[in-house]
C-alpha positions as CSV (number, residue, x, y, z in Angstrom):
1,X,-23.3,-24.4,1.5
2,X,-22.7,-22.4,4.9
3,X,-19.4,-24.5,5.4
4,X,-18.4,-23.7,2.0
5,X,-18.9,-20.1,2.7
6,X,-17.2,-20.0,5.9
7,X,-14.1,-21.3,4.6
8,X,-13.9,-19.3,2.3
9,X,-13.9,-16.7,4.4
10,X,-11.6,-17.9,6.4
11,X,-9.0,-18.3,3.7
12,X,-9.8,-14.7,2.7
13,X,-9.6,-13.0,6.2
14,X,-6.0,-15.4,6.5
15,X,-4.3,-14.4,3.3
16,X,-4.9,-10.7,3.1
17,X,-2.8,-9.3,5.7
18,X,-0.3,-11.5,3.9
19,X,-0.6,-9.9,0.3
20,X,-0.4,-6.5,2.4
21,X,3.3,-7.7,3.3
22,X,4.3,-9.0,0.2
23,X,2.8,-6.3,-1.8
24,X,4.0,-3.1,0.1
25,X,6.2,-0.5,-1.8
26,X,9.6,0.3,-0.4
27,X,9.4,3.9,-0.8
28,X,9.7,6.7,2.0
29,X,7.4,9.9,2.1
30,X,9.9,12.6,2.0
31,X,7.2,15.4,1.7
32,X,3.3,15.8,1.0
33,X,2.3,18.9,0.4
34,X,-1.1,19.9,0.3
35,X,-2.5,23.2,-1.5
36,X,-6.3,24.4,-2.4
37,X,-4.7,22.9,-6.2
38,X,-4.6,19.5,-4.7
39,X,-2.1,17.7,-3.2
40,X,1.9,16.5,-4.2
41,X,3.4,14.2,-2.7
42,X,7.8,13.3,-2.8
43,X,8.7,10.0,-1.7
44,X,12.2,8.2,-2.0
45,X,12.7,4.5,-2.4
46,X,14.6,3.2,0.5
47,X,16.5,0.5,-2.1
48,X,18.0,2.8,-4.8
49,X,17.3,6.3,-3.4
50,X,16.0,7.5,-5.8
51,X,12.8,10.7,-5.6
52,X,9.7,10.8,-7.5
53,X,7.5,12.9,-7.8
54,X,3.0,12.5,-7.5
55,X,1.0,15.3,-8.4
């Protein structure tokens, strides 16, 4: 059972910095702006340009 559990471990600790890579966004922060509202956030993805907007 200790085996067991150390390999799976081990596959976990291997493969998440990978789904990190794969997963990532290709967007830019243009702009965050923070405010006693909250916080708003302008990023730009790097592939089409195009801006959005997070409130």
């Amino acid at each position: 059972m200790l085996r067991t559990l150390f390999s799976l471990l081990t596959v976990v600790a291997l493969t998440t910095p990978l789904v990190g890579i794969v997963g990532c966004d290709a967007d830019e922060e243009v702009m965050e702006v923070e405010t006693q509202q909250g916080e708003t956030e302008i990023e730009r993805d790097s592939e089409t340009g195009a801006l959005q907007v997070d409130d």
